[in-house]
Backbone as ProteinMPNN parsed JSONL, in Angstrom:
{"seq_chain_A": "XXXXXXXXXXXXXXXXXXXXXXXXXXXXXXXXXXXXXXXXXXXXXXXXXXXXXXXXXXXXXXXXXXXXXXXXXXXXXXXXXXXXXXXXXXXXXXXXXXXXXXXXXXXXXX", "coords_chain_A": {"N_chain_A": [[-16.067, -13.468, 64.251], [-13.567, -13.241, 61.536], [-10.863, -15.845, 60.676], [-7.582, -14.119, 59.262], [-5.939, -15.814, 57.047], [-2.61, -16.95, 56.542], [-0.85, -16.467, 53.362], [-0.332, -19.301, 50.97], [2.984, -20.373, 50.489], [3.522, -21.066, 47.667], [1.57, -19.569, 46.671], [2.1, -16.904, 47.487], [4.384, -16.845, 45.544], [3.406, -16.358, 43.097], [2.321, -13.721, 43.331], [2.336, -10.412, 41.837], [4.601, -8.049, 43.239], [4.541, -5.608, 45.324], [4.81, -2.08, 43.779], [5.791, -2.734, 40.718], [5.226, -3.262, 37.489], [4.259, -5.208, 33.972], [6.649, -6.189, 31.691], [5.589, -5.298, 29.027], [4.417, -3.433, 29.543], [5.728, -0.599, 29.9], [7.526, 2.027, 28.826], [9.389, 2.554, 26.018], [13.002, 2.766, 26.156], [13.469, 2.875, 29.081], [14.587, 2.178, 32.026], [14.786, -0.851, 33.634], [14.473, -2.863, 36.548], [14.285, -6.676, 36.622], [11.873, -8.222, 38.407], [9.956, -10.441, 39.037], [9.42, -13.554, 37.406], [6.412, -14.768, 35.239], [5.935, -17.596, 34.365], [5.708, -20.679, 33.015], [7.672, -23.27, 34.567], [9.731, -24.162, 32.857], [9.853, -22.794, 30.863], [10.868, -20.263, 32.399], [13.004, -21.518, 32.94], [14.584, -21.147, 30.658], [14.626, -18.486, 29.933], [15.814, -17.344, 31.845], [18.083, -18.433, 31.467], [18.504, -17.189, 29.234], [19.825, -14.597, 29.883], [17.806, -12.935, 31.469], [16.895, -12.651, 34.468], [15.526, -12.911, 37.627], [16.648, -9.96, 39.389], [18.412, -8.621, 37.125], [19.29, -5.862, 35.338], [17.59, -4.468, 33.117], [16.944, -2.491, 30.052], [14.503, -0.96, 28.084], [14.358, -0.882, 24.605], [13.06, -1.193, 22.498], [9.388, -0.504, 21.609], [6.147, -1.972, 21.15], [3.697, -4.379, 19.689], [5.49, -6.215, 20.34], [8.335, -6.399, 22.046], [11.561, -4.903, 22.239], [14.591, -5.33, 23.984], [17.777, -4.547, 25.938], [19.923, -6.394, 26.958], [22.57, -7.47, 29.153], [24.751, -5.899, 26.895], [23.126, -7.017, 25.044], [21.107, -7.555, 22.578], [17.36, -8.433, 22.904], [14.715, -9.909, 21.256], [11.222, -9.795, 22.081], [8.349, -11.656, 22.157], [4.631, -10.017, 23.21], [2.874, -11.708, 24.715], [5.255, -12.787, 26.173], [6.655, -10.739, 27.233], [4.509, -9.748, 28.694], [4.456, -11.729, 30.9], [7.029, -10.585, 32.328], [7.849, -8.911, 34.685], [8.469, -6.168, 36.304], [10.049, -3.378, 37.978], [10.54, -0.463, 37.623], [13.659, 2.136, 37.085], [15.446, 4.368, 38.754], [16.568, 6.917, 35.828], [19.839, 6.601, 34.359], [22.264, 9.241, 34.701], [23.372, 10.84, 31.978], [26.126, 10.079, 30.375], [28.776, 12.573, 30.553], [30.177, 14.243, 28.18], [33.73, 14.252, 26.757], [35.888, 16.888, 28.128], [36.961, 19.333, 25.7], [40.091, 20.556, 25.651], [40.872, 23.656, 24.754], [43.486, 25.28, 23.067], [45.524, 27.969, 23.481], [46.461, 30.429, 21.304], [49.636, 32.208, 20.739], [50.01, 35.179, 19.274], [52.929, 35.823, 17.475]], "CA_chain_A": [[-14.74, -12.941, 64.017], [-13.097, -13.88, 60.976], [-9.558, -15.563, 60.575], [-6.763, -14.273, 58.107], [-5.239, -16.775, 56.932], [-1.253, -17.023, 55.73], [-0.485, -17.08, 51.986], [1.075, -20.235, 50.732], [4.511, -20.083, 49.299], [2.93, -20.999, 46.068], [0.553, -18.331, 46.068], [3.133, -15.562, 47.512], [4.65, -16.553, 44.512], [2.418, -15.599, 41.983], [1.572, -12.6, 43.423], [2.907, -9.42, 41.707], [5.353, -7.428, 43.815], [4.168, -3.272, 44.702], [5.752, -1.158, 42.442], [5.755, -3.338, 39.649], [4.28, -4.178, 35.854], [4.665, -6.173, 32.972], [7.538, -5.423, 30.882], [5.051, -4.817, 28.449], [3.976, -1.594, 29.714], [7.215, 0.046, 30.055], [7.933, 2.88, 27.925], [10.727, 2.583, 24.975], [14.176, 3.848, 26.079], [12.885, 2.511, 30.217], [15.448, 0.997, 32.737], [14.025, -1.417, 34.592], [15.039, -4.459, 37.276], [13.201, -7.585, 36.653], [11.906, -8.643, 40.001], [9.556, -11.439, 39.298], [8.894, -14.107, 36.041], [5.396, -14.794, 35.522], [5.478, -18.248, 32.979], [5.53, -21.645, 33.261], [8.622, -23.594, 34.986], [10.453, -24.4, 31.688], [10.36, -20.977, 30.399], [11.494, -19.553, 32.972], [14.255, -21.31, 33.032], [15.064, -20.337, 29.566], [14.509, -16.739, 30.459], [16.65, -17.275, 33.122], [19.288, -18.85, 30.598], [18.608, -16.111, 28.011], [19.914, -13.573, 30.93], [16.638, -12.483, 31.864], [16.658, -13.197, 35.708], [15.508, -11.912, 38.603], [17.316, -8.689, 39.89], [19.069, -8.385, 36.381], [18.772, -4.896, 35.063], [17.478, -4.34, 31.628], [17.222, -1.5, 29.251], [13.344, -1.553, 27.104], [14.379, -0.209, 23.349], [11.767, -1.313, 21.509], [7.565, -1.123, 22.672], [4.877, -2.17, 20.143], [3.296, -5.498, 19.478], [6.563, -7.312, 20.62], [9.415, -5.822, 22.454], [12.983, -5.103, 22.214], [15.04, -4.959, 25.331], [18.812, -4.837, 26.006], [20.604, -7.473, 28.302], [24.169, -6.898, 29.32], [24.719, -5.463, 25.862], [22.276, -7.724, 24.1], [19.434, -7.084, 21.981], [16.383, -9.272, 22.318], [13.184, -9.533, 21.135], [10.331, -10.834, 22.537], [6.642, -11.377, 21.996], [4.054, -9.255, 24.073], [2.572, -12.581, 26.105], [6.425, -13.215, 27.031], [6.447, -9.603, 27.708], [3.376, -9.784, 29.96], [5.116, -12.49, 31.595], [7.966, -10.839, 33.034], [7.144, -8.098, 35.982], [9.703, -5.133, 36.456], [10.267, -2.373, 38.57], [11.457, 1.385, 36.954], [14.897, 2.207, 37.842], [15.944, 6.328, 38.398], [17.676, 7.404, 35.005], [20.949, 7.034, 34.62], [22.611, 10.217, 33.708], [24.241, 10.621, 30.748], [27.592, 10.514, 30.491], [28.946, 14.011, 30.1], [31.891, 13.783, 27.142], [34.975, 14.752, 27.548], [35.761, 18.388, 27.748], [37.839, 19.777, 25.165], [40.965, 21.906, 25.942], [41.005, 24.631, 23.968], [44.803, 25.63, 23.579], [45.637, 29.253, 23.29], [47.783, 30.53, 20.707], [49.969, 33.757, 20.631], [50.505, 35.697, 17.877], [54.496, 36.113, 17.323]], "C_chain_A": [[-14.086, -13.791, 62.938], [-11.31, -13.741, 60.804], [-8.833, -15.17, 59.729], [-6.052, -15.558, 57.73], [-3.64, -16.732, 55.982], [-1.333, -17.298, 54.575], [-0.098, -18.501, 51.88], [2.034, -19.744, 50.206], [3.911, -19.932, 47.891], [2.35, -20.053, 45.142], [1.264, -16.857, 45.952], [3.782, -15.304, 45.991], [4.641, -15.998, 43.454], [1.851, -14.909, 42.559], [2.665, -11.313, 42.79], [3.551, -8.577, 42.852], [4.741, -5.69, 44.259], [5.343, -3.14, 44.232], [6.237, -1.689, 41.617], [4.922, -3.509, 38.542], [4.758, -4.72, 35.206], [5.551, -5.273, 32.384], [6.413, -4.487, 29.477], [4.63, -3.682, 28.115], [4.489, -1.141, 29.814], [7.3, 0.607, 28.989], [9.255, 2.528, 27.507], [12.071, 3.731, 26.013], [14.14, 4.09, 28.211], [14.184, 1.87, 30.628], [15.512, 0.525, 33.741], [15.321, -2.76, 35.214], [14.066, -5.807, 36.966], [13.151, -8.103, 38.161], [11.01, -9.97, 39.817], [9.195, -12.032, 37.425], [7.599, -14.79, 36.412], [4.505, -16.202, 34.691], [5.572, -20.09, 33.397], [7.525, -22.158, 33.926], [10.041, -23.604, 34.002], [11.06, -23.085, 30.908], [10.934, -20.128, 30.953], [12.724, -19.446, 33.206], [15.191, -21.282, 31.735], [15.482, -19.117, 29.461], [15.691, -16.674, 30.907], [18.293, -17.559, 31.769], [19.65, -17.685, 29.372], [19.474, -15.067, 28.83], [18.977, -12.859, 31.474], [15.971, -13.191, 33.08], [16.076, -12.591, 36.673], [16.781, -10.646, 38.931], [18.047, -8.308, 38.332], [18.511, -7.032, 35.951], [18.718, -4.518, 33.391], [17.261, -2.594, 31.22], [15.793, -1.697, 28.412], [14.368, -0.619, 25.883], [13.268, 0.09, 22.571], [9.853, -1.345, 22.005], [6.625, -1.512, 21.428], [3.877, -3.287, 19.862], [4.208, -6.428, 20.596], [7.562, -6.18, 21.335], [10.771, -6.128, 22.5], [14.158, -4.574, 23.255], [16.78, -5.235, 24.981], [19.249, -5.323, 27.518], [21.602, -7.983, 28.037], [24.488, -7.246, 27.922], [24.448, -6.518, 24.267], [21.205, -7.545, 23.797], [18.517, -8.478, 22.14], [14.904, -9.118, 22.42], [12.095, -10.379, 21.372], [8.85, -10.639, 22.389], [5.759, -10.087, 23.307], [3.824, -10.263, 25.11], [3.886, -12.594, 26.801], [6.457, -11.849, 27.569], [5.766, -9.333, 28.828], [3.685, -10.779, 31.301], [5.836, -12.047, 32.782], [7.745, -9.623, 33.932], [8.652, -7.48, 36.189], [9.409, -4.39, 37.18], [10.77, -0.94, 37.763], [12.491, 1.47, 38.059], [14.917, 3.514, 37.429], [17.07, 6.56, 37.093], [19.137, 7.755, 35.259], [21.727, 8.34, 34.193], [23.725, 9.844, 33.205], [25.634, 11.018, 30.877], [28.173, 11.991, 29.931], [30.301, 13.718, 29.62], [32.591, 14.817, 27.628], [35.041, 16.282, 27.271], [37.323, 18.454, 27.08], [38.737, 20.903, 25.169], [41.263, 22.717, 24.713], [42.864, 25.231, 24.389], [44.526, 27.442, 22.839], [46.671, 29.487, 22.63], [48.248, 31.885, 20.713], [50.317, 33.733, 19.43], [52.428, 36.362, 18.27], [54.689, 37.616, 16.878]], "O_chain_A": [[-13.959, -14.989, 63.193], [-10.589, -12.744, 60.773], [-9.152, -15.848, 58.753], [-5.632, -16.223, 58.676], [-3.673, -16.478, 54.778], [-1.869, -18.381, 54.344], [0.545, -18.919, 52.843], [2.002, -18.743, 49.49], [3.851, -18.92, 47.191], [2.388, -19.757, 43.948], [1.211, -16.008, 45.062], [3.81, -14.247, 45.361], [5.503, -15.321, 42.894], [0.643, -15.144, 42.576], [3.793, -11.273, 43.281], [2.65, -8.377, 43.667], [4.596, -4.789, 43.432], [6.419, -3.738, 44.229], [7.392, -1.302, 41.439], [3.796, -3.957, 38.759], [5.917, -4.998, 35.512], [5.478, -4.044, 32.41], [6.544, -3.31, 29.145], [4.475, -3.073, 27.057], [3.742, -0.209, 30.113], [7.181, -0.099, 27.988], [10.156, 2.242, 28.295], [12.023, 4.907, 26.374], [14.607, 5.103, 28.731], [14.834, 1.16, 29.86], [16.055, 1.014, 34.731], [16.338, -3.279, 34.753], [12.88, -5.614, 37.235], [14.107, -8.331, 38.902], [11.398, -10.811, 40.628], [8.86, -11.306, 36.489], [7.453, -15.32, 37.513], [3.307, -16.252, 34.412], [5.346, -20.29, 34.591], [8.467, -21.401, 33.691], [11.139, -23.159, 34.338], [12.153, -22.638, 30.559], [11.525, -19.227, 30.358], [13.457, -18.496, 33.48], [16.414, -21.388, 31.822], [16.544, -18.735, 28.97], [16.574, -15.985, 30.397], [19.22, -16.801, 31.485], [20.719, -17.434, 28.816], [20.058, -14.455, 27.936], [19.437, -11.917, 32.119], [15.008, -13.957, 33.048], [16.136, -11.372, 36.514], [17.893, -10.838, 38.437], [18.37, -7.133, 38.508], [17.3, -6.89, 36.125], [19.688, -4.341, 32.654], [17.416, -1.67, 32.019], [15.817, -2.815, 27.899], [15.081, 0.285, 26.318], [12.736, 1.117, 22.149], [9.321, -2.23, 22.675], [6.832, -0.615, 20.61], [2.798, -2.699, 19.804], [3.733, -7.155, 21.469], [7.376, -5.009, 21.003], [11.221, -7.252, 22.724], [14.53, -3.401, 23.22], [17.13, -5.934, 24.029], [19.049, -4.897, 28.655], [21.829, -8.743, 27.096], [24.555, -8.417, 27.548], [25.019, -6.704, 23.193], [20.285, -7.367, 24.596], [18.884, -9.51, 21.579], [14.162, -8.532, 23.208], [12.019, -11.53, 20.941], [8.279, -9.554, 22.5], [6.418, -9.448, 24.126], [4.295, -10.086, 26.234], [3.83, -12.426, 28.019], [6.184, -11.918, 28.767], [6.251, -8.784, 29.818], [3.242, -10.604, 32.437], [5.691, -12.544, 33.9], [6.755, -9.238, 33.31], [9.707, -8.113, 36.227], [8.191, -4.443, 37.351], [11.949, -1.039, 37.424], [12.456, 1.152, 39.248], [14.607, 3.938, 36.316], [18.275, 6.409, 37.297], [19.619, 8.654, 35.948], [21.762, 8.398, 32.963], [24.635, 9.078, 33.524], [26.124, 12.036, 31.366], [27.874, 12.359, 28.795], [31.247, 13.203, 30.215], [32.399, 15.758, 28.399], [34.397, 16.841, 26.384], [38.383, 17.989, 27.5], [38.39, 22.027, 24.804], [41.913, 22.271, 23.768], [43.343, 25.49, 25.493], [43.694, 27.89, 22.049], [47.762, 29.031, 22.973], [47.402, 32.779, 20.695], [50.743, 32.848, 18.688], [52.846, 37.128, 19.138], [55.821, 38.066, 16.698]]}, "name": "protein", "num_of_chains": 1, "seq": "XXXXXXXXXXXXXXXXXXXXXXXXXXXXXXXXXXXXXXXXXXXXXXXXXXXXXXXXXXXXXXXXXXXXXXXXXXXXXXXXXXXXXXXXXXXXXXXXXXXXXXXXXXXXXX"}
């Protein structure tokens, strides 16, 4: 009979989340949560300083080589490894704001 044995913390850590990928893979024009960073201690807490934290909710713009994301109404761009780094969730589209409706006035003829 074999035993399971408990994760460590350490390891829980670095384990990807379900329903998550790298920002990387995220389609242009995507609006994701970051749920886990995937980089060394230092960087992370750069990340973290850049606004790029856990639960924060980003915006992808840009996909190609490098990516261009918006965070609370900031553009930045980041390599693909940092990309591969950071582990997101998809968030349900927000809908679009529906503009204002225009009153049409009615005119009489005199």
């Amino acid at each position: 009979m074999s035993r399971k044995t408990a994760a460590s913390p350490s390891e829980a850590r670095h384990r990807p989340k379900a329903g998550t990928c790298p920002l990387s893979q995220v389609r242009a024009g995507t609006l994701v949560r970051i749920k886990q960073l995937f980089a060394a201690p230092d960087l992370c807490q750069r990340l973290r300083e850049l606004g790029l934290c856990e639960e924060q909710r980003i915006k992808l713009l840009l996909q190609d080589r490098s990516v261009v994301c918006q965070v609370c109404n900031v553009r930045l761009g980041l390599c693909g490894r940092l990309a591969d780094a950071i582990w997101v969730e998809p968030l349900p589209a927000a809908p679009e704001e529906a503009p204002e409706k225009t009153r049409v006035r009615e005119t009489r003829a005199a």
